[in-house]
N, CA, C and O of each residue as an XYZ file, in Angstrom:
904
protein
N      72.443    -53.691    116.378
C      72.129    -53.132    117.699
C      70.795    -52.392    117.644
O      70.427    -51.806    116.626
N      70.084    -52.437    118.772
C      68.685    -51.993    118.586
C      68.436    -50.394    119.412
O      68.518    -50.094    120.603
N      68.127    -49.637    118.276
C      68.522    -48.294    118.229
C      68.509    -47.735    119.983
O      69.427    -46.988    120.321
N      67.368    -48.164    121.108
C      67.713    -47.917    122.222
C      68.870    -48.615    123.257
O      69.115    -48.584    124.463
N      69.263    -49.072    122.398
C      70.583    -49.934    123.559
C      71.807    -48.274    123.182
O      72.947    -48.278    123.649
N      71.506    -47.559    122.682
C      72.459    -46.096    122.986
C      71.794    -45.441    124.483
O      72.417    -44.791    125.322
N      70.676    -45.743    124.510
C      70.000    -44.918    125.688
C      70.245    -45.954    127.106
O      70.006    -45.388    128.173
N      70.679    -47.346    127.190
C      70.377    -47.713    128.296
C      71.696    -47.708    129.140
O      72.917    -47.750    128.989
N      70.685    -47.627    130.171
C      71.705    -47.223    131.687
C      71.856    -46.264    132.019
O      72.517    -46.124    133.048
N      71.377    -45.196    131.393
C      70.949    -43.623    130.969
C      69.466    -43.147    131.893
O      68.317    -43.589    131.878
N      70.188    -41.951    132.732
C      68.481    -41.547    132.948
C      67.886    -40.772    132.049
O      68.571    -40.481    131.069
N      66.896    -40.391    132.101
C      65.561    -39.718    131.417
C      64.826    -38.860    132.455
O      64.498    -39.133    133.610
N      64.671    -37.832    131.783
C      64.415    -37.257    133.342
C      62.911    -36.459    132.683
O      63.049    -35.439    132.008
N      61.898    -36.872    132.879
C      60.244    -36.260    132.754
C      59.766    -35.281    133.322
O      59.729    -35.431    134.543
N      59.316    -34.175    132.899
C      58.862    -33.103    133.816
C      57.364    -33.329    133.291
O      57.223    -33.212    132.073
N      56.329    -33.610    133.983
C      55.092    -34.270    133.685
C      53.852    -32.819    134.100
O      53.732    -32.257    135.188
N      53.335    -32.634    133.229
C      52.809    -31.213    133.704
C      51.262    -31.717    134.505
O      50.902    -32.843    134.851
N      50.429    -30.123    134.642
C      49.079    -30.961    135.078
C      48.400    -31.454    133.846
O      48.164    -32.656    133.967
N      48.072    -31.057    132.913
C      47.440    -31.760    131.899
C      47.423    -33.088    131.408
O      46.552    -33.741    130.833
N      48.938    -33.416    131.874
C      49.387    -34.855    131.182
C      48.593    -35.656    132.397
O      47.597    -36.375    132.321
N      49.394    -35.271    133.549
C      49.211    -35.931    134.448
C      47.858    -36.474    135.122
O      47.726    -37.444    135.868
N      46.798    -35.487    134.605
C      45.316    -35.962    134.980
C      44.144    -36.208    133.691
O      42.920    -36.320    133.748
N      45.171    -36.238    132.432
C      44.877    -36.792    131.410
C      44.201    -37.852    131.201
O      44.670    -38.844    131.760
N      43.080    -38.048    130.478
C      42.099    -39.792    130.828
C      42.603    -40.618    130.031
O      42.713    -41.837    130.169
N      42.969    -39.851    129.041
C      43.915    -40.745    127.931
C      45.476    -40.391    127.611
O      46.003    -39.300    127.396
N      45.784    -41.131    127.638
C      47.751    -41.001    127.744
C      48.525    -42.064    127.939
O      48.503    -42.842    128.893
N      49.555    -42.072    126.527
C      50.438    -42.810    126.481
C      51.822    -42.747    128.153
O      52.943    -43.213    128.355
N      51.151    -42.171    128.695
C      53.000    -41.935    129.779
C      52.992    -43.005    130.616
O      54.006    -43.193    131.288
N      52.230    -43.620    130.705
C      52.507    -45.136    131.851
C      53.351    -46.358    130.426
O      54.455    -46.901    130.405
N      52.283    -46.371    129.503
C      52.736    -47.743    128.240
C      54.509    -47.074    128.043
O      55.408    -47.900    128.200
N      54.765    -46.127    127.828
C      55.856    -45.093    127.553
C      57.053    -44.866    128.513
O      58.261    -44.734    128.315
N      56.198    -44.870    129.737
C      57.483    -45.056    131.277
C      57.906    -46.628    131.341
O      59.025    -46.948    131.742
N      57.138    -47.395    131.005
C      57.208    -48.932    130.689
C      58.035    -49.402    129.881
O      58.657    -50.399    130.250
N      58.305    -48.833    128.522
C      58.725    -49.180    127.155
C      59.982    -48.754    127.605
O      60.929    -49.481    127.306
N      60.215    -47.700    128.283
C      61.968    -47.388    128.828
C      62.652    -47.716    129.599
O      63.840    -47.399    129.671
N      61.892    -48.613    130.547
C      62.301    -49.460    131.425
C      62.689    -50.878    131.346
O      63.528    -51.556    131.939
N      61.369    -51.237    129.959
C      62.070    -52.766    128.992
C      63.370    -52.456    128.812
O      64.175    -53.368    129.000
N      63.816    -51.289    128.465
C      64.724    -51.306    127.418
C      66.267    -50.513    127.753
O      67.164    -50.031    127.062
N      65.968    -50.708    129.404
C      67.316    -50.575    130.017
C      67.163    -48.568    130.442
O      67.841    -48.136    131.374
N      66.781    -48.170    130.111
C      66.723    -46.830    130.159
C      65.821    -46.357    131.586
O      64.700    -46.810    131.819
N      66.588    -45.283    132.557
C      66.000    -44.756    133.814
C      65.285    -43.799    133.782
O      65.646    -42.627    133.680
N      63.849    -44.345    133.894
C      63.143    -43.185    133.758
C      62.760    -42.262    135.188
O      61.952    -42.812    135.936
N      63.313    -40.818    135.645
C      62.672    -39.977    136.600
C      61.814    -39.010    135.654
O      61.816    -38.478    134.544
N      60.970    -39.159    137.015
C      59.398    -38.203    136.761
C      59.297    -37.292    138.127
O      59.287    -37.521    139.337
N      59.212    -35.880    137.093
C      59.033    -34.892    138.081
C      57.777    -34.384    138.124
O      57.427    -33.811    137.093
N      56.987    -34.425    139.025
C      55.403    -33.780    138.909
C      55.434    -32.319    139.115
O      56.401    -31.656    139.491
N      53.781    -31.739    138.702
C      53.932    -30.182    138.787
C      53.985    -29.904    140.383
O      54.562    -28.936    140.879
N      53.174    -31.074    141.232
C      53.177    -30.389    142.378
C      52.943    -31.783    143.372
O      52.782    -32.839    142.760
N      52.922    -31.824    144.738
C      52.855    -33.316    145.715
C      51.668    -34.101    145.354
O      51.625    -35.321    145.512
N      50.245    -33.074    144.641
C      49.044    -33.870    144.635
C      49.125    -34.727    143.554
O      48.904    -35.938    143.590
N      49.522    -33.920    142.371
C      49.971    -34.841    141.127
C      51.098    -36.331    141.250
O      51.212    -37.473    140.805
N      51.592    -35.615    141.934
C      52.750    -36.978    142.031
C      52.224    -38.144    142.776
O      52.546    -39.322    142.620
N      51.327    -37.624    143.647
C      50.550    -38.911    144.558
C      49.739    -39.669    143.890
O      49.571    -40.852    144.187
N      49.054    -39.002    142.775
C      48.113    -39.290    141.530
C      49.004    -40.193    140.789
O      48.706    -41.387    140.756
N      50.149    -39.739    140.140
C      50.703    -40.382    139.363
C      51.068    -41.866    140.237
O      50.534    -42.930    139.921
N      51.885    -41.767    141.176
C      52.127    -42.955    141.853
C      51.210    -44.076    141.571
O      51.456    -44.934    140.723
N      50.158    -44.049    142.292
C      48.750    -44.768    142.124
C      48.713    -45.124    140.531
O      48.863    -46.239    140.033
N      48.462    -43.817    139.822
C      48.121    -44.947    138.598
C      49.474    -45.571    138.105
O      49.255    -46.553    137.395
N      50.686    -45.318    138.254
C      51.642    -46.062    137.788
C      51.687    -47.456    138.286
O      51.920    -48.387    137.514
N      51.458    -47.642    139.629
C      51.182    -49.156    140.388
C      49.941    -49.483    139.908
O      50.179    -50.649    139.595
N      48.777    -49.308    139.617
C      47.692    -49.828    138.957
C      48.301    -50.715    138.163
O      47.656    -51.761    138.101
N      49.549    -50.719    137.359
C      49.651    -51.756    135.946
C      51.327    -52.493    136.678
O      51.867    -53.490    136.197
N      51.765    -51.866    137.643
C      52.482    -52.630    137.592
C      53.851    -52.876    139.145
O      54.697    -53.752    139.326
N      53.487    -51.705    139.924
C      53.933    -51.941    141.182
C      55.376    -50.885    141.400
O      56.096    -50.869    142.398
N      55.544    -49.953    140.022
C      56.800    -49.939    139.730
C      57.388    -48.111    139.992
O      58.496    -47.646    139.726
N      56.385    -47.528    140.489
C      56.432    -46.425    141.358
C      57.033    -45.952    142.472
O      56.170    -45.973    143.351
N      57.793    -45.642    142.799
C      58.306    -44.782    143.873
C      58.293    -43.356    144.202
O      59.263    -42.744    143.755
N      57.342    -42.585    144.948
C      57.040    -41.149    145.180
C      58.459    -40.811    146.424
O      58.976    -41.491    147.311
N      58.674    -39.489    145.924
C      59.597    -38.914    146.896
C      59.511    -37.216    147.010
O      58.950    -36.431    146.245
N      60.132    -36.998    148.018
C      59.729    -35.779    148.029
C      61.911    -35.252    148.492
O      62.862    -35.831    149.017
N      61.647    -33.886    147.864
C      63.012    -33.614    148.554
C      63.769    -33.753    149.641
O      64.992    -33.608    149.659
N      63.069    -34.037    150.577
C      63.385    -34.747    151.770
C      63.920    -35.748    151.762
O      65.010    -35.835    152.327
N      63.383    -36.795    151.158
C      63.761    -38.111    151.466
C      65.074    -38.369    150.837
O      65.329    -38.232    149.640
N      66.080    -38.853    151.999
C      67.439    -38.963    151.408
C      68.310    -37.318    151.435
O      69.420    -37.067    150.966
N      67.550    -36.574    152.006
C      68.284    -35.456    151.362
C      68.165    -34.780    150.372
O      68.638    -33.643    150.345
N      67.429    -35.374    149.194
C      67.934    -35.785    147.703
C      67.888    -34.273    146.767
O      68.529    -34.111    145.729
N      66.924    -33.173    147.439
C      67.062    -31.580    147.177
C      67.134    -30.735    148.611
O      66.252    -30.131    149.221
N      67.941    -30.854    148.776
C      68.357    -29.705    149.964
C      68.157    -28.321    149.068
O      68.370    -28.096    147.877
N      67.607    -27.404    150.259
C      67.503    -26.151    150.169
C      68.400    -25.073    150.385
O      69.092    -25.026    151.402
N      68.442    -24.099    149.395
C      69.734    -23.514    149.169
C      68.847    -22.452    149.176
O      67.635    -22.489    148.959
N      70.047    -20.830    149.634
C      69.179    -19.954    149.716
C      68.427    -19.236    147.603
O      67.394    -18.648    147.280
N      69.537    -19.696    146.845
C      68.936    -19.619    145.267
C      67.913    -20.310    144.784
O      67.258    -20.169    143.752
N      67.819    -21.529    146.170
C      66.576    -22.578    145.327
C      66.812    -24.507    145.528
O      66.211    -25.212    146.339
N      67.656    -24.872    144.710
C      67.693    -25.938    145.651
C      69.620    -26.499    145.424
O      70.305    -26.503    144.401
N      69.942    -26.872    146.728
C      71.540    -26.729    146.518
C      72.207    -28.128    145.769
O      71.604    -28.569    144.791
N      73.332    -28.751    146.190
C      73.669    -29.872    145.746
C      72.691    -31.458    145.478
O      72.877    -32.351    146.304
N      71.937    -31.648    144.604
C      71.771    -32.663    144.592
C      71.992    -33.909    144.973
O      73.031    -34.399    144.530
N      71.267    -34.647    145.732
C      71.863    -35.990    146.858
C      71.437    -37.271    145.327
O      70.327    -37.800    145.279
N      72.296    -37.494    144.477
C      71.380    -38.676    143.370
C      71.707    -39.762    143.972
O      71.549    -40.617    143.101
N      72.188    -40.458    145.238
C      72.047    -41.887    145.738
C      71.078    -42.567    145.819
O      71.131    -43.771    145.568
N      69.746    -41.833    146.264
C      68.766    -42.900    146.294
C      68.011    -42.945    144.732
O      67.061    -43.672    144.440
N      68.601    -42.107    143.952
C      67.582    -42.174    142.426
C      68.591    -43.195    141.744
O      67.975    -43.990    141.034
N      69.688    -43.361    141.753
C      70.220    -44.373    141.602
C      69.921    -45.607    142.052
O      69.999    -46.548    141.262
N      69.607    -45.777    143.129
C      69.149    -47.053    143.785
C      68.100    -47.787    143.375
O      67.985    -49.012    143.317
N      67.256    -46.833    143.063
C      65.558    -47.008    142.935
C      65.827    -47.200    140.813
O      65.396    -48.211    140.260
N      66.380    -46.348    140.184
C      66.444    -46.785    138.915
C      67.363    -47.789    138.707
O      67.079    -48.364    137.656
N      68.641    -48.403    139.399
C      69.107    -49.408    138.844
C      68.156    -50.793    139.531
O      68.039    -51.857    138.922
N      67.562    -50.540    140.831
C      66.467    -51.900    140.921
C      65.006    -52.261    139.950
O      64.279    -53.251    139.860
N      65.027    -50.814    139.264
C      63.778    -51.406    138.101
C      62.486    -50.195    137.960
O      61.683    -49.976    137.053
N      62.729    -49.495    139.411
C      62.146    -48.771    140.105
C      61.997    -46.936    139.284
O      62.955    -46.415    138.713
N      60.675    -46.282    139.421
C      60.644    -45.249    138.185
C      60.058    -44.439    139.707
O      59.017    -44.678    140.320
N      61.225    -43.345    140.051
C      61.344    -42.277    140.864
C      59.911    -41.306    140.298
O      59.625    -40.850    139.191
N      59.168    -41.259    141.730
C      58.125    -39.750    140.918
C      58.432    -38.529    141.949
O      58.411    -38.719    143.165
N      58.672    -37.469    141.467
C      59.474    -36.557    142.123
C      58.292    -35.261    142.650
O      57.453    -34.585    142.054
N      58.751    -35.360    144.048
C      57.415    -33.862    144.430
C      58.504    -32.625    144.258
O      59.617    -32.575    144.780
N      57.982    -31.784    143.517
C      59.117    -30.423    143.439
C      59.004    -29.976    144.508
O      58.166    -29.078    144.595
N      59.862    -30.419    145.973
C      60.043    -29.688    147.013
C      61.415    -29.717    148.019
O      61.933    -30.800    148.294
N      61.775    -28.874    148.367
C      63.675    -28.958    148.776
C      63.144    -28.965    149.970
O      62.077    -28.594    150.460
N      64.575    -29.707    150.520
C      64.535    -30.202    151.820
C      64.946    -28.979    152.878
O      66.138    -28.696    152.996
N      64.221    -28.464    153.427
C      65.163    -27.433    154.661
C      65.646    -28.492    155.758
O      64.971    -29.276    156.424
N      67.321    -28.223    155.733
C      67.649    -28.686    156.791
C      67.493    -27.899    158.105
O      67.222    -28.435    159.180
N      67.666    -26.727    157.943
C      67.637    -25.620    158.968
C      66.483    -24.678    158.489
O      66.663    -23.461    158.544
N      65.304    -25.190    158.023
C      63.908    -24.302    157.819
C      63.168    -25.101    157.223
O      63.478    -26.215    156.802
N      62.056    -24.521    157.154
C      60.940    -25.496    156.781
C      61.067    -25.678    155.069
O      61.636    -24.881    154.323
N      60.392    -26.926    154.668
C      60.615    -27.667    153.306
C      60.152    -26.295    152.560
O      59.597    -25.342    153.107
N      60.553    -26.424    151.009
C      59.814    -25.825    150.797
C      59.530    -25.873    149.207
O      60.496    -26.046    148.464
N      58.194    -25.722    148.641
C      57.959    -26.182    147.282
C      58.399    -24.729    146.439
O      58.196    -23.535    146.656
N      59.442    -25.858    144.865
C      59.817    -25.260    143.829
C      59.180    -25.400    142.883
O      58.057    -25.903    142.922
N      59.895    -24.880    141.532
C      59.234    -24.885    140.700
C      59.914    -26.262    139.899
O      61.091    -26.622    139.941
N      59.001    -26.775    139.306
C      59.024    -28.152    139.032
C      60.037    -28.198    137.755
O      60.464    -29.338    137.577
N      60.504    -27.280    136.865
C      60.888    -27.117    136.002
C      62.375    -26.866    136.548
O      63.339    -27.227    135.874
N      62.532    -26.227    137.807
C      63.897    -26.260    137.823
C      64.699    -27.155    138.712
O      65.886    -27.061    139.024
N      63.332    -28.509    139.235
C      63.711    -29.610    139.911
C      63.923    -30.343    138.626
O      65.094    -30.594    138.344
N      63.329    -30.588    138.102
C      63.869    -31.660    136.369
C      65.207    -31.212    136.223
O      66.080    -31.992    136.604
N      65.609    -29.933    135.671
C      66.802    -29.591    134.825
C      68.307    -29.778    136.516
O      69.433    -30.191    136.236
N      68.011    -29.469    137.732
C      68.766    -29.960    138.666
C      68.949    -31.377    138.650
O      70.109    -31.695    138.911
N      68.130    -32.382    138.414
C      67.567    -33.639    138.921
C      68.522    -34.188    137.537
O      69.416    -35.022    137.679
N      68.150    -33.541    136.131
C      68.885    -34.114    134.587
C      70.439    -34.188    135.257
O      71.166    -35.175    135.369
N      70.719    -32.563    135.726
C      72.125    -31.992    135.153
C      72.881    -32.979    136.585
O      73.879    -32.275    136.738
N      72.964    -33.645    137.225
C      73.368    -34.192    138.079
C      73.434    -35.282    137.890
O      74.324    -36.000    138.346
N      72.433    -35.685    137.117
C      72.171    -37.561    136.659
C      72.731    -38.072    135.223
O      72.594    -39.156    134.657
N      73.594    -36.568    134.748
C      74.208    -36.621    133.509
C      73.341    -37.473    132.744
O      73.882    -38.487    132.304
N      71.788    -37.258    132.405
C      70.600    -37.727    131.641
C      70.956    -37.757    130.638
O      71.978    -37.098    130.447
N      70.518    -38.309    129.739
C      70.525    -38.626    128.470
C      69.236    -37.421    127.799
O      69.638    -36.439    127.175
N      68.380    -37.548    127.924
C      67.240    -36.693    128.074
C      66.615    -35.572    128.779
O      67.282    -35.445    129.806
N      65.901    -34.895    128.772
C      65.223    -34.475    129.631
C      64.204    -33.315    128.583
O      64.472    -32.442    127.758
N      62.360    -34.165    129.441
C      61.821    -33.727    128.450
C      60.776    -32.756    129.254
O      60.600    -33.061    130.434
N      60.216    -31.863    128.859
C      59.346    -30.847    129.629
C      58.310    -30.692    128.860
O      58.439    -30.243    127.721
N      56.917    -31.104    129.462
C      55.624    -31.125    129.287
C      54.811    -29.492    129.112
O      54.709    -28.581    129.934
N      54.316    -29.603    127.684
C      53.426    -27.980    128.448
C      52.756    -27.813    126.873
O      53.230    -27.826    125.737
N      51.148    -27.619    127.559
C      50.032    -27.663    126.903
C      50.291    -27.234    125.494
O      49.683    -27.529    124.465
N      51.515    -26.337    125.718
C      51.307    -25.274    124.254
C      52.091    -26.264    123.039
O      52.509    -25.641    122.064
N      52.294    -27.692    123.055
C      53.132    -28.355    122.468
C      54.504    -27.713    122.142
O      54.789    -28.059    120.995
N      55.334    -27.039    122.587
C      56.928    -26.135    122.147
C      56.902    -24.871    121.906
O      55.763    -24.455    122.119
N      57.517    -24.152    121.607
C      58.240    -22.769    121.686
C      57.279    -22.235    120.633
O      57.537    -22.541    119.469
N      56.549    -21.722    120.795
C      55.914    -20.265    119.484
C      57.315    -19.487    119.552
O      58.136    -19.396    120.465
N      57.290    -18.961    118.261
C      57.800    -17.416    117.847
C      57.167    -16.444    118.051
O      56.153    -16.120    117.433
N      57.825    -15.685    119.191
C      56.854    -14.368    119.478
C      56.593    -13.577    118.735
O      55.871    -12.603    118.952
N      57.302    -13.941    117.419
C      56.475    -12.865    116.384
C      55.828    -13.704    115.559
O      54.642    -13.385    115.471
N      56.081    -14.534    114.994
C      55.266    -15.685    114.205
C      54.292    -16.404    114.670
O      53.397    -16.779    113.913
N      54.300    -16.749    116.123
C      53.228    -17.632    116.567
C      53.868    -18.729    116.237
O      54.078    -19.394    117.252
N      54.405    -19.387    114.980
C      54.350    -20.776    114.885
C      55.692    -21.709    115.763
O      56.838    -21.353    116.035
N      55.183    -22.622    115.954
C      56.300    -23.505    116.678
C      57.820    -23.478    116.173
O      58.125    -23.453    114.981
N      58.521    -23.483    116.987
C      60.124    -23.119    116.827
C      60.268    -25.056    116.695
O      59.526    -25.904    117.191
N      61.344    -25.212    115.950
C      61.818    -26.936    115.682
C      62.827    -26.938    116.748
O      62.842    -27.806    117.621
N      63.707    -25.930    116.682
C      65.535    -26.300    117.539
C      65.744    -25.263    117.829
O      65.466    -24.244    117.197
N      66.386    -25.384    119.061
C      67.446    -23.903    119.391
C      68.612    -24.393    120.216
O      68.830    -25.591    120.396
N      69.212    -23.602    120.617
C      70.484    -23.703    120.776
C      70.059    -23.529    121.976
O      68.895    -23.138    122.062
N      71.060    -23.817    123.655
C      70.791    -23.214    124.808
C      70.540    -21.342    124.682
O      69.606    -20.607    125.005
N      71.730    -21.131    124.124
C      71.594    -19.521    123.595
C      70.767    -18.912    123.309
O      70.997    -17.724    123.534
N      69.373    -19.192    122.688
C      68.647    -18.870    121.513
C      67.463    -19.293    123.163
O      66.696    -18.574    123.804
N      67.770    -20.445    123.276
C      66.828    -20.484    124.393
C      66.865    -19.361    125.367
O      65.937    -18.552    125.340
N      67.871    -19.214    126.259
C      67.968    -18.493    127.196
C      67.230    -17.276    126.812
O      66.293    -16.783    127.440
N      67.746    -16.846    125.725
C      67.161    -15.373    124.733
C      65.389    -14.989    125.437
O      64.949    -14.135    126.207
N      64.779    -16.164    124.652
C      63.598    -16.560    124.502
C      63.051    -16.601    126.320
O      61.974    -16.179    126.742
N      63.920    -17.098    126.957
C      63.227    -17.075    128.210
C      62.972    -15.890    128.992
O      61.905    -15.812    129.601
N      63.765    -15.018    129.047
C      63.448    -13.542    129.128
C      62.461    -12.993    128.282
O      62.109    -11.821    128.411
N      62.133    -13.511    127.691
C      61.086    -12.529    126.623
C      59.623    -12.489    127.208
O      58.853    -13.449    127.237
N      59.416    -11.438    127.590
C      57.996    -11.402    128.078
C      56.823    -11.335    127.103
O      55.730    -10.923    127.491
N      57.038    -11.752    125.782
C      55.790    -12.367    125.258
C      55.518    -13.199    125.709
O      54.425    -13.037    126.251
N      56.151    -14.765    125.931
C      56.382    -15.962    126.152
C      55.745    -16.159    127.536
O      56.243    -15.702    128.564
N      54.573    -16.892    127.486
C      53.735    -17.259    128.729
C      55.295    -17.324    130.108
O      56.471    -17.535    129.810
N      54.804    -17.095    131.385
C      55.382    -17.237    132.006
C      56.127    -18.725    132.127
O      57.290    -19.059    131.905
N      54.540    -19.744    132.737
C      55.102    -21.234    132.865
C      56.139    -21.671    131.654
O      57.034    -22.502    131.809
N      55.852    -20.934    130.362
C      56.599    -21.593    129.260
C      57.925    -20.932    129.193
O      58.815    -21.480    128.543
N      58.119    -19.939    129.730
C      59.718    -19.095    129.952
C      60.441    -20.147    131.238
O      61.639    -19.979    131.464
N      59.818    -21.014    131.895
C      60.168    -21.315    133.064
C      61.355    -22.888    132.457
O      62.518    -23.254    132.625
N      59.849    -23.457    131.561
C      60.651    -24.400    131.031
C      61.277    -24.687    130.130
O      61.501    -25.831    129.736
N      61.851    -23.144    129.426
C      62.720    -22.951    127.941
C      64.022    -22.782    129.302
O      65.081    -23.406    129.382
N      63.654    -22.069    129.944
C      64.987    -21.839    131.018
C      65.489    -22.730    131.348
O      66.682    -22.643    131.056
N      65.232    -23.731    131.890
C      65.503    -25.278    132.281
C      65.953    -26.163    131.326
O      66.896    -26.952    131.376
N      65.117    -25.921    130.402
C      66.321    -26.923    129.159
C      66.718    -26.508    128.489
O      66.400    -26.953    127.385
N      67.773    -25.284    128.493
C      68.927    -24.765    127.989
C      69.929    -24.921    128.840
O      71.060    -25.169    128.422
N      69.609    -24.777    130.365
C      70.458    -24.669    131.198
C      70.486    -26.110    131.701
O      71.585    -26.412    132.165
N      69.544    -27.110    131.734
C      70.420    -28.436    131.612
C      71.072    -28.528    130.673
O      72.244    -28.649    131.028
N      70.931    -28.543    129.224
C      71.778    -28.760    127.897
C      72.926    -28.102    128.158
O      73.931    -28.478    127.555
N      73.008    -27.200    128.926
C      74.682    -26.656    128.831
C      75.490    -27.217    130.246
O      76.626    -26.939    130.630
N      74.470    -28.105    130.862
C      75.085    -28.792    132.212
C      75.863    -30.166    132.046
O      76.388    -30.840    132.932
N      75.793    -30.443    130.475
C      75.772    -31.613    129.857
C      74.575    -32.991    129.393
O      74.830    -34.178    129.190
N      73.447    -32.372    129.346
C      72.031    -33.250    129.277
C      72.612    -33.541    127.631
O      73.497    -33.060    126.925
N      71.673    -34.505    127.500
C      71.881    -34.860    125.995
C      71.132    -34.338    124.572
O      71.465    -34.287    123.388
N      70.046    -34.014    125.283
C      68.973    -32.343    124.875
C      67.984    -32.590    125.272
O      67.563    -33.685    125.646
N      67.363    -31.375    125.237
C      65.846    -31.233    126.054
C      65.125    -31.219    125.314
O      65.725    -30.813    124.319
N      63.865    -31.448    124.992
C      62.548    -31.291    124.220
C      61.185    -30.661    125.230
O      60.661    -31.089    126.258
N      61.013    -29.822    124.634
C      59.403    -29.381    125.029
C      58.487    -29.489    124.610
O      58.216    -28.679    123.724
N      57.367    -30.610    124.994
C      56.349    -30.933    123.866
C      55.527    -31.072    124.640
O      55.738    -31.064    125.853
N      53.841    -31.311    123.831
C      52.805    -32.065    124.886
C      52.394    -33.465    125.010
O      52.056    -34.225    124.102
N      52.487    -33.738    126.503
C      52.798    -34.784    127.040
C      51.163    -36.057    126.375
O      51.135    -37.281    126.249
N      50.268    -35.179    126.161
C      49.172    -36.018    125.648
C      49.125    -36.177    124.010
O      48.213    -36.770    123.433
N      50.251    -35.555    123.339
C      50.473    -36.921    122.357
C      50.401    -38.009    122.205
O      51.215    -38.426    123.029
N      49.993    -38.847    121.720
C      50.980    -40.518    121.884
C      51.804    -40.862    121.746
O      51.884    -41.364    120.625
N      53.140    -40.964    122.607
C      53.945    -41.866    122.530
C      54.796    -40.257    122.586
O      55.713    -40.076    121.785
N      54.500    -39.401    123.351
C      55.254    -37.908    123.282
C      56.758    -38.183    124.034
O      57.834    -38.001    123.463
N      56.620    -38.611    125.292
C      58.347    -39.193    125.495
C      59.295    -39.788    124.971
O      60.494    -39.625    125.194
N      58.788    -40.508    124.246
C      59.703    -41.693    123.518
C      59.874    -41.579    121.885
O      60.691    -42.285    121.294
N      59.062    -40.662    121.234
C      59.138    -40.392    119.793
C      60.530    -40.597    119.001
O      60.961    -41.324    118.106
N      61.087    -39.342    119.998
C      62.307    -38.675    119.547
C      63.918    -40.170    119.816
O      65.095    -40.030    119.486
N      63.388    -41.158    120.360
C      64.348    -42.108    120.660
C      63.869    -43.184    119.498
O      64.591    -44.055    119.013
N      63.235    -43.066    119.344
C      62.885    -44.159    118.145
C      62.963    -43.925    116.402
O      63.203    -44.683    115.462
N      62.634    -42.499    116.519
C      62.828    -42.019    115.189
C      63.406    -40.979    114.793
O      63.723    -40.268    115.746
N      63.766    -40.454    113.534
C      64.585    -39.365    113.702
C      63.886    -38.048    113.345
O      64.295    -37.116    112.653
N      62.870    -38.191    113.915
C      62.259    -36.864    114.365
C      61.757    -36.438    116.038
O      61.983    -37.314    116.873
N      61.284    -35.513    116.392
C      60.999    -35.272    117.439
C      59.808    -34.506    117.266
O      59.497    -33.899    116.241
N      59.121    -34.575    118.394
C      57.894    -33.513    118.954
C      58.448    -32.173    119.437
O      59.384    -31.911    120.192
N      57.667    -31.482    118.834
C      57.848    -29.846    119.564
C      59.262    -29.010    119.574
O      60.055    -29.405    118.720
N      59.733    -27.871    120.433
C      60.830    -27.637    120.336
C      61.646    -28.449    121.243
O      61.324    -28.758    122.390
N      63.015    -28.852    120.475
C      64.117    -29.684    120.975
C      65.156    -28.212    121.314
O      65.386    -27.238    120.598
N      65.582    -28.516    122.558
C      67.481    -27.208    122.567
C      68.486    -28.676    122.913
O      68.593    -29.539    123.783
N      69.132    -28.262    121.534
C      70.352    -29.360    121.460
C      71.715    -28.027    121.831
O      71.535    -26.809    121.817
N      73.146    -28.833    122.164
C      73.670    -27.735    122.634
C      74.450    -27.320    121.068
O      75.305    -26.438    121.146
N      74.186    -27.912    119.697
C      74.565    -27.827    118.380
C      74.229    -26.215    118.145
O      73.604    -25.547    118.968
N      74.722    -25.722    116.947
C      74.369    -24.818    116.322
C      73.378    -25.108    115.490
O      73.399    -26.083    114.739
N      72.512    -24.342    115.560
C      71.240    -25.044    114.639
C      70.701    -23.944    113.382
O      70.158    -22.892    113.721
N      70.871    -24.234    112.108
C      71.101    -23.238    110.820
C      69.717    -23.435    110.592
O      69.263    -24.558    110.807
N      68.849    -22.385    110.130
C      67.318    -22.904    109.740
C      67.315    -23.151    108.512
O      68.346    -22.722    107.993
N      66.486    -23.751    107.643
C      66.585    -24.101    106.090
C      66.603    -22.322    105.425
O      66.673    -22.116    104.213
């Protein structure tokens, strides 16, 4: 069996930052492609509507296989007064079992007020924990978790260890935003989150092919350091 036939039929859920996303060089189109050969649903959440319109475009440049949405459409993030309420996943279903790679504008739908834009990090980990993902990976310049006292990159944590970390006001804001999000998908049932940078090569898909990963991973395991 060929090591991604565990992942297919499975979404994947991308939180695509600005860097990646207006990146001149980048594996994430060959990479959104390679998961789609291979049976696996890839959603992409952009940082914001301009990016996602960007992304659209160049994703159809190679191959037609783009779909932009915004919380509106379908319902699909209604607005809740915490942020965004029940998830509508019918039409991301639709669009990933026809072949189709969802690009997501972080913005909830007001039914009774005007739309209104979130934070993109906690449209991914809503968008994972609903689509019972297999994945879900979060983009950000700093390639994974520093140790606020060490500086150096953290390998694993636990949701726990995450959550910890996300309160910690050493920890850049944007990067507390998206340690928060993939702990709290991982304990929604995601299959684990990784935080890495998206202009690696081949930064989405590493961790499915080999048995290592980029950056910090929160698996919901106990994780012992050497």
């Amino acid at each position: 069996m060929h090591q991604m036939d565990a992942f297919a039929g499975k979404a994947f859920v991308l939180r695509v930052d600005e860097q990646t996303a207006h990146a001149r060089e980048t594996t994430l189109i060959a990479d959104l492609a390679f998961l789609s050969e291979h049976r696996v649903h890839p959603i992409v959440v952009a940082p914001n509507p301009h990016a996602a319109r960007s992304l659209v475009r160049t994703i159809n440049r190679g191959g037609n296989a783009a779909v932009g949405l915004s919380g509106r459409d379908a319902g699909m993030l209604p607005r809740a007064s915490d942020g965004i309420g029940t998830v509508q996943t019918g039409i991301l279903q639709t669009l990933t079992a026809a072949g189709y790679v969802p690009v997501i504008e972080p913005t909830a739908f007001g039914v009774f007020s005007d739309d209104l834009e979130i934070c993109a990090d906690d449209v991914a980990q809503a968008i994972a924990s609903a689509t019972d993902a297999v994945r879900a990976v979060f983009f950000h310049a700093l390639g994974g978790v520093p140790d606020p006292q060490t500086a150096a990159l953290i390998d694993e944590l636990t949701p726990a260890e995450a959550l910890a970390l996300a309160s910690d006001t050493r920890v850049a804001p944007d990067l507390r935003a998206a340690i928060r999000a993939a702990a709290l998908g991982v304990r929604a049932g995601v299959g684990a989150a990784q935080i890495c940078d998206g202009r690696v090569a081949h930064a989405s898909i590493v961790e499915l092919l080999t048995a290592r990963h980029l950056g910090t991973q929160v698996t919901g395991g106990i994780y012992l350091g050497a």
